[in-house]
C-alpha positions in Angstrom: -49.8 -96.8 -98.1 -47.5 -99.6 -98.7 -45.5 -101.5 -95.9 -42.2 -99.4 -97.5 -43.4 -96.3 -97.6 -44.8 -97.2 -93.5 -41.1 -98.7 -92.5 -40.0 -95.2 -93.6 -42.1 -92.7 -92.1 -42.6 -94.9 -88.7 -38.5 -95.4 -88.5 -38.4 -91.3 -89.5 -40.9 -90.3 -87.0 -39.2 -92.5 -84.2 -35.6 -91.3 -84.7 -36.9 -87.9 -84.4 -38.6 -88.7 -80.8 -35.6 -90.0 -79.5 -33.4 -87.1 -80.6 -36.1 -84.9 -79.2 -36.0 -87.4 -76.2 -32.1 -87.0 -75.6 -32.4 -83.4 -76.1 -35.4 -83.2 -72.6 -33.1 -85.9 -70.9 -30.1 -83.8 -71.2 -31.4 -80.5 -69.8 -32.8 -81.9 -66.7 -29.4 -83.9 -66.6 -30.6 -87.5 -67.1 -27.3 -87.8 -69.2 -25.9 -90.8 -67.3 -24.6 -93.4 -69.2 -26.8 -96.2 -67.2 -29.9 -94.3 -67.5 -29.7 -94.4 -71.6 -28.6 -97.6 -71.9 -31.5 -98.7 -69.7 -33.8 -96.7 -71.4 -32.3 -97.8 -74.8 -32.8 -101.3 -73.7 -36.3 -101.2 -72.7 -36.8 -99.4 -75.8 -35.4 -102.1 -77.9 -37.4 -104.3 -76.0 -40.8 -103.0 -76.4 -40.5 -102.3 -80.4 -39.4 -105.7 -80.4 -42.6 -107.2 -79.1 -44.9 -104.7 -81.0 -43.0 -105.8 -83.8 -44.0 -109.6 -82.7 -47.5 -108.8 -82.0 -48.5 -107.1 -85.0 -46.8 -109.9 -87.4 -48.3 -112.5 -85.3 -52.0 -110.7 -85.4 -51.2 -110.1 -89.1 -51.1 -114.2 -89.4 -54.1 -114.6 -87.3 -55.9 -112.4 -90.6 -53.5 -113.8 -93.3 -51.9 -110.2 -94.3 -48.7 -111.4 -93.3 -46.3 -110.6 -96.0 -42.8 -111.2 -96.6 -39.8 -108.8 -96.2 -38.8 -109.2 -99.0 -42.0 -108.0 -100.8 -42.4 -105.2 -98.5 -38.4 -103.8 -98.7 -37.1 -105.0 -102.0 -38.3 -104.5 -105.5 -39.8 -106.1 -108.0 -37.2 -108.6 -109.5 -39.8 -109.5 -112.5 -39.7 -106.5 -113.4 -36.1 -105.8 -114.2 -34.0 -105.5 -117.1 -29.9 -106.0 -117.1 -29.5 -102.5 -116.5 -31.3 -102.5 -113.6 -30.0 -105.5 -112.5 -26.4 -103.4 -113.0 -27.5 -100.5 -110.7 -29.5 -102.5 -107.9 -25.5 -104.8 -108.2 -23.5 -101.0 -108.1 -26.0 -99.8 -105.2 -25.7 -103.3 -103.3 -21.8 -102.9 -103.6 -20.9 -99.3 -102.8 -23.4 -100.2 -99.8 -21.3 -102.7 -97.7 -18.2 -100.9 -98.8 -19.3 -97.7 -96.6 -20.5 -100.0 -94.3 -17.3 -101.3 -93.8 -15.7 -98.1 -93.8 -17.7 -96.8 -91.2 -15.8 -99.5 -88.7 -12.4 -96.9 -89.0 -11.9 -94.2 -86.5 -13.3 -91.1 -86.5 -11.4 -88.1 -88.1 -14.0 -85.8 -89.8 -12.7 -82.0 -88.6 -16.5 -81.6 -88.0 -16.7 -84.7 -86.0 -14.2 -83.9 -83.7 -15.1 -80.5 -83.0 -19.0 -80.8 -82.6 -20.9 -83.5 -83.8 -19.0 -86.1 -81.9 -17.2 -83.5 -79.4 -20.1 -82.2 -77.7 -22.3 -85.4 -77.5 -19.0 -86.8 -75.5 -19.0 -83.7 -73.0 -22.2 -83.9 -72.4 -22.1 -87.1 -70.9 -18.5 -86.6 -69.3 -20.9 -83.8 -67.3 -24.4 -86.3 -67.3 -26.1 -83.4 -68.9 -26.4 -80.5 -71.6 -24.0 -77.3 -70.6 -23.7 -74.2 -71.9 -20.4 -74.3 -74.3 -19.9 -70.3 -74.9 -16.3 -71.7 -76.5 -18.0 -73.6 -78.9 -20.4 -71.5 -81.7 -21.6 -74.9 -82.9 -23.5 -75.7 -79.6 -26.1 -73.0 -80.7 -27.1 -75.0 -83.6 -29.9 -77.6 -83.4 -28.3 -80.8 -82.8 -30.8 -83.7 -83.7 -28.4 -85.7 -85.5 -26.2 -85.2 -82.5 -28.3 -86.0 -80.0 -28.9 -89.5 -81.9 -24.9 -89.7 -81.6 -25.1 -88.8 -77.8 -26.9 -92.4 -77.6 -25.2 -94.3 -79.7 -21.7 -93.1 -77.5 -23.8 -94.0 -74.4 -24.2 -97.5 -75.6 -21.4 -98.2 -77.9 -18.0 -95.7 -79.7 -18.0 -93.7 -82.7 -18.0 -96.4 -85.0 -21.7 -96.7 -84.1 -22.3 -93.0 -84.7 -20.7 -93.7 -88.3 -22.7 -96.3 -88.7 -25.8 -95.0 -88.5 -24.9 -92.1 -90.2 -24.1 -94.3 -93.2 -27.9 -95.9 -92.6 -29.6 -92.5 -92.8 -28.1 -92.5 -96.4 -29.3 -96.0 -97.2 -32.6 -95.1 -96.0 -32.6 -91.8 -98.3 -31.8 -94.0 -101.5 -34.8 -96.3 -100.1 -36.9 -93.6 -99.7 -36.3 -91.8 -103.1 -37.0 -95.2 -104.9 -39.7 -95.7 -102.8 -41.3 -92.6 -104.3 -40.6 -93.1 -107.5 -41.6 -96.6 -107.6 -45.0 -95.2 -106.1 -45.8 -92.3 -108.9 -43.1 -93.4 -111.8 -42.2 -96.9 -112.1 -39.8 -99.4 -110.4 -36.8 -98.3 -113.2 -37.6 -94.3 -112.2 -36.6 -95.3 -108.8 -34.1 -97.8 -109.0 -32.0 -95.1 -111.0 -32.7 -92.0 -109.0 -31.4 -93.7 -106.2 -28.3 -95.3 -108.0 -27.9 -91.2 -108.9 -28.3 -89.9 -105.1 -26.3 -92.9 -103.6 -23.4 -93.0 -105.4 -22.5 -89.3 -105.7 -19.2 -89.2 -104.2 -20.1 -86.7 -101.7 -22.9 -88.9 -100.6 -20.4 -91.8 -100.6 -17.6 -90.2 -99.1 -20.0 -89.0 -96.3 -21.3 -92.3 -95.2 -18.2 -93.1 -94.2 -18.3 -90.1 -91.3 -20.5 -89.1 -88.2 -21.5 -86.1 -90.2 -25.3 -84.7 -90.6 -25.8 -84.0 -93.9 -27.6 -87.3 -94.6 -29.8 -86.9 -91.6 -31.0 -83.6 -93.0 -31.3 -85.1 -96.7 -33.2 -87.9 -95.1 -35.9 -85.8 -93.3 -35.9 -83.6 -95.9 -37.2 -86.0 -98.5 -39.4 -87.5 -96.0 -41.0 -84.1 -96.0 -41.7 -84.1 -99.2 -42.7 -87.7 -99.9 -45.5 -86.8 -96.8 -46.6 -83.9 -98.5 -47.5 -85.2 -101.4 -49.1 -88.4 -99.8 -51.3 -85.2 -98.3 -51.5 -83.6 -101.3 -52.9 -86.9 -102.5 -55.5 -87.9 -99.9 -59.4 -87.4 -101.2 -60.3 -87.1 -97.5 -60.1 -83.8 -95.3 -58.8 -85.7 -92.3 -56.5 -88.3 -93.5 -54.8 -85.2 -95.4 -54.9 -83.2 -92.0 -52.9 -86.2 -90.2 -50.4 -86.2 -93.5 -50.0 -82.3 -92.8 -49.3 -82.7 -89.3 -46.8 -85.4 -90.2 -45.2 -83.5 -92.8 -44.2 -80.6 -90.4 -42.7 -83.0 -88.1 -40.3 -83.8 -90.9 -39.9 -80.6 -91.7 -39.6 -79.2 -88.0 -36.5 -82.3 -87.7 -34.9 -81.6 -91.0 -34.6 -77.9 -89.4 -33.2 -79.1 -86.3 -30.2 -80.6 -88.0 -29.6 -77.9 -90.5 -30.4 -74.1 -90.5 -29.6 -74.6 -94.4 -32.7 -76.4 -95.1 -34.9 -73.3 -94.2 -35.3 -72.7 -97.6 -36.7 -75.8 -98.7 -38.8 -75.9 -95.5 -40.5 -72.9 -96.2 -40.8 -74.4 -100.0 -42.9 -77.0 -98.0 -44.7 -74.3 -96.7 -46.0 -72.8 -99.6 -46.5 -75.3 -102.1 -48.4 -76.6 -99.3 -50.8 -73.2 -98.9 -50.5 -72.6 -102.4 -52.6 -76.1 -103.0 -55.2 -74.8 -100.3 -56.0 -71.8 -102.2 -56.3 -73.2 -105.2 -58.4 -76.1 -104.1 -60.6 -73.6 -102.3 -59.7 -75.0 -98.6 -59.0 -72.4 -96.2 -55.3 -71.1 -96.3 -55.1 -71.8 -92.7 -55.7 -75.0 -92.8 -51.0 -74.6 -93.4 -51.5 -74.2 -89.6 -51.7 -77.9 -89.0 -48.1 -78.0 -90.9 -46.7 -74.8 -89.7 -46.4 -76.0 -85.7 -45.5 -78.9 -85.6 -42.9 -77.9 -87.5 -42.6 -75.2 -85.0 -42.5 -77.2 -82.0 -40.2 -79.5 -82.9 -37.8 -77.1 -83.4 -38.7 -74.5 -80.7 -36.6 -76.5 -77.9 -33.3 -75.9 -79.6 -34.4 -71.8 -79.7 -35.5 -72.0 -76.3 -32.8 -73.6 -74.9 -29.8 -71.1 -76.6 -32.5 -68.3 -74.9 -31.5 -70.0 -71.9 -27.8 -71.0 -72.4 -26.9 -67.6 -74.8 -29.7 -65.2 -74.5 -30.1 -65.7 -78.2 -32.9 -67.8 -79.9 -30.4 -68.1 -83.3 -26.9 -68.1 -81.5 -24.1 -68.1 -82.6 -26.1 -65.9 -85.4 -27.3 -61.9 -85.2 -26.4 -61.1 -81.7 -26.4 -57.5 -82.4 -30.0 -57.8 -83.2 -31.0 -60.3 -80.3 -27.9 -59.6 -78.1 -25.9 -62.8 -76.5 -23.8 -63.8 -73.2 -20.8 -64.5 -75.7 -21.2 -63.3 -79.0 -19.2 -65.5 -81.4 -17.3 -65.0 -84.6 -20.2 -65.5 -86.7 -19.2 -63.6 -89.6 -15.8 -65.5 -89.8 -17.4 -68.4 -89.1 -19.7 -68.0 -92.4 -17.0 -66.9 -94.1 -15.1 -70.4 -93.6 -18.3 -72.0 -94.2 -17.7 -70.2 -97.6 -20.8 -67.9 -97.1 -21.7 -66.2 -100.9 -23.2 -62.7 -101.0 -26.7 -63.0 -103.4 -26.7 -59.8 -104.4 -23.0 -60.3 -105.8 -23.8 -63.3 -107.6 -26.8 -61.9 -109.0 -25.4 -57.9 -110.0 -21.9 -59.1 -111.8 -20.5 -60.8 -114.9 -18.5 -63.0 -113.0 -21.8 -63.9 -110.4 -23.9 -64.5 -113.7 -21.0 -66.6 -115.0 -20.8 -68.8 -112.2 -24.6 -70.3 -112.9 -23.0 -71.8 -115.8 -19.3 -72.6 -114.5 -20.2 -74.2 -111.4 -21.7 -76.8 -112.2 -19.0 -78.0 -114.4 -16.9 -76.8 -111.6 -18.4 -79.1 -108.8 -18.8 -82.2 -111.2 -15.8 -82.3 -113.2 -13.0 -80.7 -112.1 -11.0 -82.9 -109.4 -12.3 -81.9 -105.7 -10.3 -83.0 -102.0 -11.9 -85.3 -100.1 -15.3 -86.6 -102.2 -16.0 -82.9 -102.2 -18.1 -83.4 -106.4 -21.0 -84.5 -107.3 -19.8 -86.6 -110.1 -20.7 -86.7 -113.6 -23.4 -88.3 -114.1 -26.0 -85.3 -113.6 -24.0 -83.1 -115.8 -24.1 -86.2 -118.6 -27.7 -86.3 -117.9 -28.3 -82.5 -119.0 -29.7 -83.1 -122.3 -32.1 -85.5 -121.6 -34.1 -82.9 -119.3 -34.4 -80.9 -122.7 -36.7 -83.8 -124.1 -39.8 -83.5 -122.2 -42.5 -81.0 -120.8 -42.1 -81.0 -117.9 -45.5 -78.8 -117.2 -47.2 -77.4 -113.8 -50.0 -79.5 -113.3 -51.6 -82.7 -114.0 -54.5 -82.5 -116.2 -57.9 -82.8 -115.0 -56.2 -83.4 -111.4 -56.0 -81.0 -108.2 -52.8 -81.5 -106.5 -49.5 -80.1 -108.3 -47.9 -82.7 -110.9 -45.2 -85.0 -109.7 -42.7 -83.0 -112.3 -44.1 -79.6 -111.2 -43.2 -80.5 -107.6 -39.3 -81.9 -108.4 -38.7 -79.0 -110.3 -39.6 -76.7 -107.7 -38.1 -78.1 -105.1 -34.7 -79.0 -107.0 -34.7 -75.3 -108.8 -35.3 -74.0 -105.1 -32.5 -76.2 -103.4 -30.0 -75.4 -106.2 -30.4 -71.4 -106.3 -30.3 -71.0 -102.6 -27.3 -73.2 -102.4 -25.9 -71.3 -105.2 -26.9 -67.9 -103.9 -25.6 -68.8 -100.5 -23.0 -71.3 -100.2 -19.8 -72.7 -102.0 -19.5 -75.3 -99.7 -21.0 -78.6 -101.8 -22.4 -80.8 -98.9 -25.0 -77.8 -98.0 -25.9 -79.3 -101.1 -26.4 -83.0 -100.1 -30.3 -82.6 -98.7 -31.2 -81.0 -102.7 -29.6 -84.2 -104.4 -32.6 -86.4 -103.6 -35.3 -83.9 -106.1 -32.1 -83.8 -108.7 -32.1 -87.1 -108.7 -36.0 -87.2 -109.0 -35.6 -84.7 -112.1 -33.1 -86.9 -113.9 -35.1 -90.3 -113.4 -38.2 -88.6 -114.2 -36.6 -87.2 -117.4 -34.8 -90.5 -118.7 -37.7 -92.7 -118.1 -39.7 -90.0 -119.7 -42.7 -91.5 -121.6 -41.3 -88.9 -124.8 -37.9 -90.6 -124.5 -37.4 -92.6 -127.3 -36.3 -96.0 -125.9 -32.1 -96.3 -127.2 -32.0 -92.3 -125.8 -33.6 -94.1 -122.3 -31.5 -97.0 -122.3 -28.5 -95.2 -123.3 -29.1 -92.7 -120.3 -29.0 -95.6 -118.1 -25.7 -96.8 -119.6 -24.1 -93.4 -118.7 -25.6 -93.3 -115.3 -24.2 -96.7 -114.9 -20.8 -95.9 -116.3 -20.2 -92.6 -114.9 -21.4 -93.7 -111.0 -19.0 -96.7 -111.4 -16.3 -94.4 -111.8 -17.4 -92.3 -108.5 -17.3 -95.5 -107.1 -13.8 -96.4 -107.9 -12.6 -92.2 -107.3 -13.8 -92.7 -103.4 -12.5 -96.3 -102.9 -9.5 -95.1 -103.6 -9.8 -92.1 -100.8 -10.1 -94.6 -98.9 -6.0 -95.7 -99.5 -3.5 -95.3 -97.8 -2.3 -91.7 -99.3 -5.5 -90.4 -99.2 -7.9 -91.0 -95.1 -6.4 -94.3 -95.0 -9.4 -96.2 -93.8 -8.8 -99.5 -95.9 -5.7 -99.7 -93.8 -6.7 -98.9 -90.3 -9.6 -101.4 -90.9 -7.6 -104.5 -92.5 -4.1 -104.0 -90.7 -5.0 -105.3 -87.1 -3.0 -102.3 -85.8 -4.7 -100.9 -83.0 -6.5 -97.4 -83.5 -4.0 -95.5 -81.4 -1.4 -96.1 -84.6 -3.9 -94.5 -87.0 -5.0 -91.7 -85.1 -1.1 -90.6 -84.1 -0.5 -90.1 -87.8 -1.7 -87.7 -90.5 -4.5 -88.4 -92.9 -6.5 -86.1 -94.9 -9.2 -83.8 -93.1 -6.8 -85.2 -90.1 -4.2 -82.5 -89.9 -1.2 -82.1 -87.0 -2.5 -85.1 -85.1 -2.8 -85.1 -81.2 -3.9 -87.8 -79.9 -1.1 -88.9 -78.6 -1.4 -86.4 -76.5 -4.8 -87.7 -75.2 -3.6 -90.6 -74.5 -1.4 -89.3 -71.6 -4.6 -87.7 -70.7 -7.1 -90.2 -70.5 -4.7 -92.6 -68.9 -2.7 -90.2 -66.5 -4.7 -87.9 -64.9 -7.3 -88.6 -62.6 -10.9 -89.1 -63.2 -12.2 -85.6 -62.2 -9.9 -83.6 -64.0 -10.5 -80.7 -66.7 -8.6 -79.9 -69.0 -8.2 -76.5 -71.0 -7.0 -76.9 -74.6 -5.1 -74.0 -76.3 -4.4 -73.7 -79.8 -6.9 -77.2 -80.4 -10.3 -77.4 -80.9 -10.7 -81.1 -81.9 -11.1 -82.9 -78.3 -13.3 -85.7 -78.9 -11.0 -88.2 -78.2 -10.7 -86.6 -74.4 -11.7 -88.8 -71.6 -11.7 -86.0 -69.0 -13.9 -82.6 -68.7 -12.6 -80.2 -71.4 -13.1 -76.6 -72.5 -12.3 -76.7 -76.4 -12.4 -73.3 -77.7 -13.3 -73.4 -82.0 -11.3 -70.7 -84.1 -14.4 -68.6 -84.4 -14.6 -68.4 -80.2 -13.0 -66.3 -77.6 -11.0 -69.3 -75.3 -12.0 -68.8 -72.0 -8.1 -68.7 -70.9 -7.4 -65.3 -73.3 -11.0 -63.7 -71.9 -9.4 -64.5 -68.3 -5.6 -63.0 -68.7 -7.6 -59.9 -70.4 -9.7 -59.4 -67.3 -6.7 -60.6 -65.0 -4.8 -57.8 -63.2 -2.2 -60.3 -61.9 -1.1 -63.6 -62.5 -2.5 -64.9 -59.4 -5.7 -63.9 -60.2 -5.4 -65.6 -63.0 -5.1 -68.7 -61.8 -8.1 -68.0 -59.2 -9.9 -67.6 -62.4 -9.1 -70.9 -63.8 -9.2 -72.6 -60.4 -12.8 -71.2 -60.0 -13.5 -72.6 -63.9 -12.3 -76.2 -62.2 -9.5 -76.3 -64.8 -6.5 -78.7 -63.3 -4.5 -78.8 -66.9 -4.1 -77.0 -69.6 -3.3 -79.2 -73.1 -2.0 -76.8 -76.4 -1.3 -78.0 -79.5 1.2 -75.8 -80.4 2.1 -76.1 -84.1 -1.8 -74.8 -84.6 -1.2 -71.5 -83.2 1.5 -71.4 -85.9 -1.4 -72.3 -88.6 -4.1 -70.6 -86.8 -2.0 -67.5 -86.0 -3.7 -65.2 -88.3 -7.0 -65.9 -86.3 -7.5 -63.1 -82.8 -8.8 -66.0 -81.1 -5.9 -68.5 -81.1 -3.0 -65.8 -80.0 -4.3 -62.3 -79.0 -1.9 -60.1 -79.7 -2.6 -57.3 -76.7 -2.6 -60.7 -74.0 0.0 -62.6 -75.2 2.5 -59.1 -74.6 0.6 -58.8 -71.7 3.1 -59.8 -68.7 0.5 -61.3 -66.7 0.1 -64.0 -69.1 4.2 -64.6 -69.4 4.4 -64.7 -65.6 1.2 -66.6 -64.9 2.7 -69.3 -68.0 6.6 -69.2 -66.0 5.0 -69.8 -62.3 1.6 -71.3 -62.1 2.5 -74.3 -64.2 4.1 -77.3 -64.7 5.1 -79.6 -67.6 4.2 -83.0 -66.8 3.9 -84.5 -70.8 5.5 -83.2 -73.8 5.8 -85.1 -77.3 8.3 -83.1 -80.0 9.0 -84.6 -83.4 10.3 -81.6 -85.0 12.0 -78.2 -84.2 10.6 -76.0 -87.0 7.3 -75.1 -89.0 4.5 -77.3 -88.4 5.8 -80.2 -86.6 4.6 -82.5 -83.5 4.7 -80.6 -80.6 2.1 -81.5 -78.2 2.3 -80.5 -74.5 0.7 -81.3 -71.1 0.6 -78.7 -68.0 -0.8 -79.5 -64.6 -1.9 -75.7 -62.5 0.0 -76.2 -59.3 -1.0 -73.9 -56.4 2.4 -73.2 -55.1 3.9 -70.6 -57.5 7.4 -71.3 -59.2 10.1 -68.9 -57.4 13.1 -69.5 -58.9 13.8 -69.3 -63.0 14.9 -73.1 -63.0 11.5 -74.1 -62.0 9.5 -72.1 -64.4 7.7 -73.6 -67.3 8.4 -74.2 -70.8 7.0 -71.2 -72.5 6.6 -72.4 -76.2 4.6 -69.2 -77.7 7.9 -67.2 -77.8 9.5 -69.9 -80.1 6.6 -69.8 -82.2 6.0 -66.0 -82.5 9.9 -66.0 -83.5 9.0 -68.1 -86.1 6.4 -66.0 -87.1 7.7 -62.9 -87.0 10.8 -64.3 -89.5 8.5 -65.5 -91.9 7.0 -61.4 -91.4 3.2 -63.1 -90.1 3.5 -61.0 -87.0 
């Protein structure tokens, strides 16, 4: 195994204990702030002196080898072209690490991956979060970001975000180097690294290179198992490969399919080899395992293993939206696509669709796989190797790329479920332009376009980066503080409100909570919050249903610990559609009106327009002594925007 391949498995394998770490840390509420950064510290400390020991023991029996063998490739080796990609992939690199160092304003971010993390440690453990669907999904690439807020901001959680998508591109040449060639890998990562989705996302705390990541460290562990002559050594591959497979699961319930495609390529080699068939068992659970906390712990939060999904079948405390939730996730029906002209059509249309024609925010996959089409025509691609016992290196791309692309496809609209297939696409290409059977100008002519077409990416998402677009070159190079950026629009940054948090975090005292109406985006909240998504029933509306007076009411929220309530109110405008953001049988309800009018008062309020969709961001504090005279009730801003509403004939 070479000292690449063991940097990637041993940095895989120990990400995954911490996030498993963080998860057992927060339910028995070892979520302080000084307890990880001690524990991070004497973590750092002890790798650091393993790390010492083993290079200095390595001297002592001359094996000692330099990082740059051991990371790097060949140089030797390497034509211009090469030389070109290893330049592009060098480039595009610092540039998202760089970009990384801008604020965060991924929706996603806000709302979850970043939002929840934050809580969590504003309460020094995991809580149940009914209001938020998301909590219910396994959160190993959140609990990573839980740390990295414990020790630093969410620049860091960018950061390493961007490094699980280095480490992807390292780990797919790493595998092709090892069964290919050093030019098979170098280009299959230049394909995967700078897709403009995979670009664009570096730049974010998303997920979807975590998942990609583990994913592909699946694979490359199954087939080092696959490959292993003896019965133990391919045991202790199995068990690692379920690992992987159980972590890739825990950050994505999308990857199922391609984790049971692990599965049974996996059994399938038993059989044919004439080892037992349950010999899977050693993959199967640990795969299990690792992800069994997250199901046990929405048993014990929800009462449902899969919330926010099937409740009807495994009943829930708060049943979510789940429907509308997949529905925004832009769910397909299979059956649909599969039974009409216009589903059968879309097999050829899309990927034209999702490479060509302009997408918002990095949301393509480029060119260069669509350019790359013909050259997959030019070899045999075949099931097995001849003579051999383990399924051919093509055999397994092409089944794992076919089965990531038509369960995306089936599934899915939404092109970064599609980030954790790109690795085996980008296999498949590689594979097929350095293709023994490819005639050597059709091979370096392939490499041109690849070249050409992931320069252009390139250049499409620096430009995102502008000032019209997320604005991140600016916020970075302008030496304006963060507050500045974040008070303004960008794309994916919609009806800012931050402003509003900063009154928060710098007005109200320490051990307040705050209840946000019409926002769901309170990452950038330094007290408790409640944040209710779109898909979720806000705590407030289940309370004035239930409420028979406004008094009780404000018992309610008095007994949930709420001292303010912060609405965003130009979203209930956008959102108005939505039950969840203005029910329609509460808001006429006149407990709400009178509970609004007494039990509160306006303590901040920002107003930048009078119409539509502007600014409007306001601050109430729950007073106990009720209002008694009209002059001292509250600004009610719902009836200004139902008025609105109802002249544009939404209500």
């Amino acid at each position: 195994l070479g000292r690449n391949m063991q940097l990637l498995v041993s940095s895989g394998l120990g990400a995954g204990i911490i996030s498993i770490t963080m998860l057992l840390f927060g339910l028995v509420g070892l979520w302080d702030t000084k307890i990880i950064r001690t524990g991070f510290i004497a973590g750092v400390l002890i790798y650091a002196g393993a790390i010492l020991y083993r290079r200095w023991s390595q001297g002592k029996t001359g094996e000692n080898k330099r990082l740059d063998n051991i990371v790097f490739p060949d140089a030797k080796r390497l034509d211009v072209l090469q030389y070109a990609a290893l330049i592009l992939i060098t480039i595009a690199a610092v540039t998202n690490l760089l970009a990384t160092s801008g604020p965060a304003i991924l929706y996603d971010a806000l709302i979850y991956h970043l939002a929840l993390p934050k809580l969590y440690l504003l309460h020094g453990r995991i809580i149940s979060t009914p209001e938020n669907l998301y909590s219910g999904i396994p959160f190993n690439m959140e609990m990573l970001y839980g740390l990295t807020l414990a020790i630093s901001t969410e620049k860091l959680a960018a950061l390493l975000h961007c490094v699980f998508g280095m480490a992807t591109a390292l780990a797919i040449w790493a595998f092709m180097r090892r069964h290919v060639s050093n030019a098979a890998g170098i280009l299959a990562a230049l394909m995967f690294y700078l897709c403009p989705i995979v670009l664009f996302g570096s730049w974010q705390a998303g997920i979807d290179l975590g998942a990609a990541f583990y994913i592909v460290m699946a694979f490359i562990t199954l087939s080092l198992g696959l490959d292993s002559e003896e019965a133990s050594e391919a045991t202790g591959w199995s068990v690692v490969t379920g690992i992987f497979v159980g972590l890739a699961l825990g950050v994505k319930y999308t990857l199922f399919p391609l984790g049971a495609t692990v599965v049974l390529v996996h059994l399938y080699s038993n059989i044919r080899e004439g080892r037992p068939a349950g010999k899977t068992v050693w993959l199967v659970v640990p795969a299990f395992a690792i992800l069994a906390p997250w199901l046990s712990k929405n048993v014990a939060f929800y009462g449902n293993p899969v919330y926010p999904f099937l409740h009807k079948l495994f009943g829930s405390h708060a049943p979510a939206e789940w429907l509308a939730f997949l529905s925004d996730a832009r769910a397909h029906n299979p059956v649909q696509i599969l039974t009409t002209l216009a589903g059968i059509k879309s097999f050829f249309i899309v990927p034209w669709n999702i490479s060509v024609v302009n997408q918002v925010i990095g949301d393509s996959l480029g060119a260069v796989y669509l350019a790359l089409i013909p050259l997959a025509f030019t070899m045999r691609w075949g099931v097995f190797r001849g003579g051999q016992s383990v399924p051919g290196i093509r055999a397994m791309v092409v089944i794992f790329a076919l089965a990531g692309w038509m369960t995306w496809h089936l599934t899915s609209a939404l092109l970064r479920f599609l980030v954790p297939v790109l690795p085996f696409v980008s296999f498949a290409f590689a594979l097929a332009v350095e293709s023994r059977g490819v005639p050597a100008f059709l091979r370096k002519t392939g490499w041109a376009v690849a070249i050409i077409l992931s320069m252009y990416n390139f250049q499409e998402i620096f430009v995102m980066g502008g000032a019209k677009s997320t604005g991140n070159w600016d916020a970075i190079s302008s030496g304006k503080p963060s507050s500045d950026y974040l008070k303004s629009q960008h794309l994916t940054y919609g009806l800012p409100y931050y402003a509003a948090m900063e009154y928060i975090n710098s007005k109200l005292p320490p051990d307040a909570k705050v209840l946000f109406l019409g926002e769901s985006r309170a990452f950038y909240c330094e007290r408790k919050f409640i944040a209710a998504t779109v898909f979720d029933n806000n705590p407030f509306w289940l309370l004035a249903r239930k409420s028979k007076t406004a008094a009780e009411l404000h018992a309610g929220l008095k007994a949930m610990n709420v001292t303010h309530i912060f609405l965003n109110a130009p979203q209930l405008y956008v959102y108005s559609a939505l039950s969840t953001i203005i029910p329609r049988d509460v808001y006429s309800w006149p407990v709400f009106n009178e509970f609004w009018a007494r039990y509160l008062r306006l303590v901040y309020e920002k107003r930048t327009g009078v119409g539509g969709i502007e600014e409007w961001l306001l601050v109430y504090e729950l007073i106990d002594t009720p209002n008694d005279t009209p002059d001292k009730y509250a600004m009610n801003p719902f009836p200004s925007t139902i008025k609105t509403l109802q002249v544009e004939g939404r209500w």
